[in-house]
BAGU-309555 format. One record per residue: residue in three letters; y, x, z of N, C-alpha, C in turn. Coordinates in steps of 0.1 Angstrom, whole numbers, padded with zeros to 4 digits, always signed. Example, Ala and Ser with C-alpha at 12.3 -4.5 7.8 and 13.67 -1.06 7.14 Angstrom:
BEGIN
ALA-0057+0132+0078-0045+0123+0078-0033+0132+0078/SER-0022+0128+0071-0011+0137+0071+0000+0129+0079/
This chain:
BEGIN
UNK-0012+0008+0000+0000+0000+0000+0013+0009+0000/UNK+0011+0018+0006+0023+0029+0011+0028+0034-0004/UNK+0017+0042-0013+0020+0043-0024+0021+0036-0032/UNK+0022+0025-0031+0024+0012-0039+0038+0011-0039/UNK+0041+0015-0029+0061+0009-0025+0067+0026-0029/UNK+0058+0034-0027+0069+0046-0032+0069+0047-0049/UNK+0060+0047-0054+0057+0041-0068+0068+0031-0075/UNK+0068+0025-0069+0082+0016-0071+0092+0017-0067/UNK+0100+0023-0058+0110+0030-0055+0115+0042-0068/UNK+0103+0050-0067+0107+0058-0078+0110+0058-0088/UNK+0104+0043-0096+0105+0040-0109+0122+0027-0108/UNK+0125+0024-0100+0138+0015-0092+0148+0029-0096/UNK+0143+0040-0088+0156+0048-0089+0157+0055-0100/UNK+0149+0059-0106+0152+0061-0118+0159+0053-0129/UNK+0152+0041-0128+0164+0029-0139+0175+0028-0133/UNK+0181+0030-0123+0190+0030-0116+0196+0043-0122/UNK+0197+0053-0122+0200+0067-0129+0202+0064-0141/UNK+0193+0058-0149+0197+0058-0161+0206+0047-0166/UNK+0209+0036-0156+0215+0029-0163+0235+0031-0156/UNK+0231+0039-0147+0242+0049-0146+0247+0056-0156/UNK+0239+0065-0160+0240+0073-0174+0251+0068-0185/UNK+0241+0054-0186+0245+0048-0197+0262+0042-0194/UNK+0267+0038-0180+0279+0033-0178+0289+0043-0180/UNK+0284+0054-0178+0294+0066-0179+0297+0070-0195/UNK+0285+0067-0202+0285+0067-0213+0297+0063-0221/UNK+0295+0050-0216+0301+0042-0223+0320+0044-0217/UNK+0320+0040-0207+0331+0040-0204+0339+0056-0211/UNK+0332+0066-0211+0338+0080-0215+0337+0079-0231/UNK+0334+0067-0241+0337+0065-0252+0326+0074-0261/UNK+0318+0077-0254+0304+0082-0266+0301+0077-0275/UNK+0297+0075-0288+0296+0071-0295+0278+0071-0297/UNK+0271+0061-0296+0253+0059-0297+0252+0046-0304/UNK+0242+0043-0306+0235+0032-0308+0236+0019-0302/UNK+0242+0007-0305+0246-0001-0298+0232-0008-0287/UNK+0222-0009-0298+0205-0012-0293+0203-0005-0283/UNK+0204+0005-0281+0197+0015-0268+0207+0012-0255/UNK+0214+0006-0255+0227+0001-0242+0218-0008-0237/UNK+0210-0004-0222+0212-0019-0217+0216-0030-0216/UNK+0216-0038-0213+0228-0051-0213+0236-0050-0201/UNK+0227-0045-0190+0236-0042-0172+0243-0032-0175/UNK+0244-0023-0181+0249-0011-0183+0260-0015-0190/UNK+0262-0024-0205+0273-0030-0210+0282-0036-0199/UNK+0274-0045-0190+0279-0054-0187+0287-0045-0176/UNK+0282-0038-0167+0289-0031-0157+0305-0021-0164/UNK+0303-0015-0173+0312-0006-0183+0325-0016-0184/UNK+0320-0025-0194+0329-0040-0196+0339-0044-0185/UNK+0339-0042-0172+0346-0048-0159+0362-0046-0164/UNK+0361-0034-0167+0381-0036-0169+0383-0040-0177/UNK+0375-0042-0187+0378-0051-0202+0382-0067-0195/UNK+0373-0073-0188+0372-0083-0185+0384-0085-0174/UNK+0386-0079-0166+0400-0076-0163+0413-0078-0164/UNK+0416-0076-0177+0427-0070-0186+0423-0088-0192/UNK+0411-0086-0201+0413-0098-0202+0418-0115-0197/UNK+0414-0111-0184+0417-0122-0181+0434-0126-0169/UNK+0442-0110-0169+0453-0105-0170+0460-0112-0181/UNK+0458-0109-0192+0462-0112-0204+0464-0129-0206/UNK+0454-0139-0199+0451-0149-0204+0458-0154-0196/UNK+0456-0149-0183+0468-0159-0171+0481-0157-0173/UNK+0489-0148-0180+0501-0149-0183+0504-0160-0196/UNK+0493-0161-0205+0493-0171-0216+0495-0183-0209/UNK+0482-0190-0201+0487-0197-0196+0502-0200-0188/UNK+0507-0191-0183+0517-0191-0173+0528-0194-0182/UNK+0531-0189-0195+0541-0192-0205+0537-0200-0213/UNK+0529-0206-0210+0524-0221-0217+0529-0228-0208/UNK+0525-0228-0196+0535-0244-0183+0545-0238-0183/UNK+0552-0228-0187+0566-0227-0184+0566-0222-0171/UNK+0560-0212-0165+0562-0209-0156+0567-0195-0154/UNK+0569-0189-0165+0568-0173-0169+0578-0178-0183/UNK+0588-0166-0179+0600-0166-0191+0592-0158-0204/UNK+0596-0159-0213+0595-0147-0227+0596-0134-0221/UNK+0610-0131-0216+0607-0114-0212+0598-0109-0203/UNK+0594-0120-0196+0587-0114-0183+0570-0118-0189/UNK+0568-0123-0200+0559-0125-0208+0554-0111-0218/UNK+0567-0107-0226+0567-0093-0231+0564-0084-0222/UNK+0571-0080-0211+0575-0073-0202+0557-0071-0197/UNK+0552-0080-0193+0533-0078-0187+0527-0074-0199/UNK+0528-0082-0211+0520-0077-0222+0523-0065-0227/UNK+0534-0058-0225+0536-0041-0229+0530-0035-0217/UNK+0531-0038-0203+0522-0028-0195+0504-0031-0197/UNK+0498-0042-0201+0491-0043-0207+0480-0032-0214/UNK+0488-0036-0228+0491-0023-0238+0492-0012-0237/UNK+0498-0007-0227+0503+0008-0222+0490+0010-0212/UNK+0483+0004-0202+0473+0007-0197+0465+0007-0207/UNK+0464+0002-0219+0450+0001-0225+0450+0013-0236/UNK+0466+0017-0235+0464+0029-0244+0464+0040-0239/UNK+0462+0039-0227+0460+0052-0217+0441+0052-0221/UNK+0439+0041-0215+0426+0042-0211+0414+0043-0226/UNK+0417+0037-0237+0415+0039-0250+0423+0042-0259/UNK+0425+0056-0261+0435+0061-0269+0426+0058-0282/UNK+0436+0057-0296+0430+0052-0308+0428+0070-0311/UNK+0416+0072-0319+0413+0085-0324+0413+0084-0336/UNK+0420+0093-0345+0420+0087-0357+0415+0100-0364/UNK+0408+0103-0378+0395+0110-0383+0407+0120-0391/UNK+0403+0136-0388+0407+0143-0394+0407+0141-0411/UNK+0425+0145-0414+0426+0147-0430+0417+0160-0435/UNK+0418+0156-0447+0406+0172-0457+0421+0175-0463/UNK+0426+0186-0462+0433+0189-0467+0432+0200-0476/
């Protein structure tokens, strides 16, 4: 029984490791195979996406009731933007010159 639970432990922490791996992966912008991503591993990576997104949405709605002016509407959606272009800079593919 004893080795029955370490057995499984082992094989626990190791998926646990790897799907570590894969969050760092991702978040640090690696470029793989979309197939070989976990789904918990997407789904954990994803968190400040979902974040941001939903940042994003509650000011929509807020300048939909009128509860949030235009500038103070621009004003969130450029720091937005500015966080998102810290955190995903666009990389753009060397010219052949």
């Amino acid at each position: 029984m004893v080795a029955v639970m370490l057995v499984a432990t082992v094989i626990v922490a190791v998926y646990v490791a790897l799907i570590a791996m894969h969050v760092l992966a991702i978040r640090g912008g690696a470029a793989a195979n979309e197939r070989y991503r976990p789904r918990i591993a997407r789904w954990l990576a994803g968190h400040d996406e979902r974040r941001r997104g939903r940042a994003e949405r509650d000011a929509v709605h807020r300048l939909a009731a009128g509860t949030l002016d235009r500038a103070s509407y621009r004003s969130a959606m450029a720091a937005l933007a500015a966080q998102d272009a810290v955190e995903h800079p666009i990389e753009l593919p060397k010219t052949k010159m």
